[in-house]
N, C-alpha and C positions, 0 to 999 in steps of 0.2 A: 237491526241488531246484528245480523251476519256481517256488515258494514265494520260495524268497530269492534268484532272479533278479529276481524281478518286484517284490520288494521292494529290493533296490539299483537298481533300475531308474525305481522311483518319485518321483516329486520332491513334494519336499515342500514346502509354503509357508508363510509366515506364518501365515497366516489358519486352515491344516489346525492344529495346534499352540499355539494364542491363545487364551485363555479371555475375557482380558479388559484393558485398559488405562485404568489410575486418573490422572488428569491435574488438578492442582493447582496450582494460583497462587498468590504471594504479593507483596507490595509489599513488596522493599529499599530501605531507605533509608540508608546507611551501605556504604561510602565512597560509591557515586553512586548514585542513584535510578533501579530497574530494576524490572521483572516479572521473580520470578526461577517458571520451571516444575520441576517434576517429575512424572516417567513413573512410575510403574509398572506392570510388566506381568504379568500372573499367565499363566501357560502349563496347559496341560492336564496332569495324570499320566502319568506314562511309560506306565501298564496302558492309555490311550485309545488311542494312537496307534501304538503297538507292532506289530502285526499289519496297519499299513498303509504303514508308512517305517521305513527300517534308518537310523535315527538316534536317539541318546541326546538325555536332557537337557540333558549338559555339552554336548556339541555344536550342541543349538540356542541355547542363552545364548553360547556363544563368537561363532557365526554371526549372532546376533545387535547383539551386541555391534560387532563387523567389518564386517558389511556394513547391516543394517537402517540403524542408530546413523548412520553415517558418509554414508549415503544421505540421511536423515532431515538431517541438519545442514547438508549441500550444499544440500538444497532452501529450505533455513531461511537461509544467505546470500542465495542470489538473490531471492527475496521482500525482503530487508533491503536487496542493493545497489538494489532497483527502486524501491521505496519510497522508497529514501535519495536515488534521483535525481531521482522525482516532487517531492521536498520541497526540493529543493533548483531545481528549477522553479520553482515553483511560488512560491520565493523571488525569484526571478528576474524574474518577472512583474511582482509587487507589486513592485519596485523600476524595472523598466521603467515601470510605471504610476505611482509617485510620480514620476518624471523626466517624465513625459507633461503629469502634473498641475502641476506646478510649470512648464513650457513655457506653458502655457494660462492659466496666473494671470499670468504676465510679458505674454503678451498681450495681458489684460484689462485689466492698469495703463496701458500704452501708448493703450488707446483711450480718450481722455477727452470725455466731452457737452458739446458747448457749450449755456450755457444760451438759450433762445428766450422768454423770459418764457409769455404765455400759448398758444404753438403749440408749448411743448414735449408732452410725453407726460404723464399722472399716472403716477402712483407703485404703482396698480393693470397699467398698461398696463403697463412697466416691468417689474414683477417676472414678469409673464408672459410676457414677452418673453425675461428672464433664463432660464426655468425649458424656453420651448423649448428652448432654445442649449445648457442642460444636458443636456437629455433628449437632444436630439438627438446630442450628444457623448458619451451614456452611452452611445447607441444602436451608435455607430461604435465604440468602442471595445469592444462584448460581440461586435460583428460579427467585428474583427479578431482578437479572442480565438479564436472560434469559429474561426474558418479556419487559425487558429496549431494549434487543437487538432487539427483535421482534418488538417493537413497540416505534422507534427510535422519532415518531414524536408527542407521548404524551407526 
């Protein structure tokens, strides 16, 4: 009688009852383009685990089914909304930054050289000149990236 106290008493787990789980990929393409998966899960024999959980086979494929399954898929949206909001950041960015880029070229038309015949600059000095102002503008902008990333909720 201590016997099958101690065995409705025991709790059983996934991983006690699990042999093993086959997981395969495929690329759909028809009607939208998806990674489609499949589980299978192979379970141990009723003879393994008998003498240690007062539980059947139908009962753990039910239980599995119900809770594992339905567990297993919640966790598979949140990864998908998080993801789905990084990308959509992330899209956001890139569009902040072409509107940054396009400001900075409207600026550069606006600044026009007058020419100084020979006390202007050569065409060496020039493009070096160019390549600070960019660097240096690449510079500000990975900076203020960084701090956007650092501090997501200002």
């Amino acid at each position: 009688q201590s016997k099958k106290v101690r065995l409705k008493l025991t709790k059983c787990m996934m991983s006690d009852v699990l042999r093993n789980i086959d997981i395969s990929r495929k690329l759909v393409t028809s009607p939208n383009r998806q990674l489609e998966y499949q589980l299978v899960f192979f379970f141990l024999p009723h003879k393994d685990y008998k003498h240690e959980f007062n539980v059947t086979s139908k009962e753990i494929v039910e239980k599995t089914e119900l809770l594992f399954l339905k567990h297993m898929f919640m966790e598979i949206k949140k990864v998908a909304k998080v993801s789905g909001e990084l990308l959509h950041f992330q899209e956001e960015k890139r569009q902040r930054k072409d509107v940054e880029d396009s400001l900075l070229d409207e600026a550069d038309v606006g600044q026009c050289k007058p020419d100084l015949g020979e006390a202007h600059e050569s065409s060496d000095e020039e493009d070096a000149a160019e390549d600070a102002d960019a660097t240096a503008a690449k510079r500000r902008a990975k900076h203020q990236e960084t701090q956007e990333y650092d501090d997501p909720g200002e």
